[in-house]
C-alpha positions, 0 to 999 in steps of 0.5 A: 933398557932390557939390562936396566928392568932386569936389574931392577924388576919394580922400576916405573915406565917413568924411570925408565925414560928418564934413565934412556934420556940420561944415557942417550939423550933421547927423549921417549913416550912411555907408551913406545917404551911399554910396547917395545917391552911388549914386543920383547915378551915383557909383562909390565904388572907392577907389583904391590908395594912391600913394607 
């Protein structure tokens, strides 16, 4: 999950999950993915959206 928001710095709590799910078959909540990155020191502040 660390290597994926790393690659990707704007992707969405959503993607994630469903990125997990695809890749382990596991199902999370995003809020136990928002503090998981929480505890890895990761602020989750979208940035606005450039055109």
């Amino acid at each position: 999950m660390i290597k994926r928001l790393q690659k990707n710095p704007d992707i969405t709590l959503r993607e994630l999950a469903e990125a997990l799910k695809e890749e382990t078959g596991v199902s999370v909540q995003l809020s136990s993915i928002h503090r998981a990155l929480r505890r890895a020191n990761y602020s989750y502040k979208k940035r606005p959206h450039r055109r």
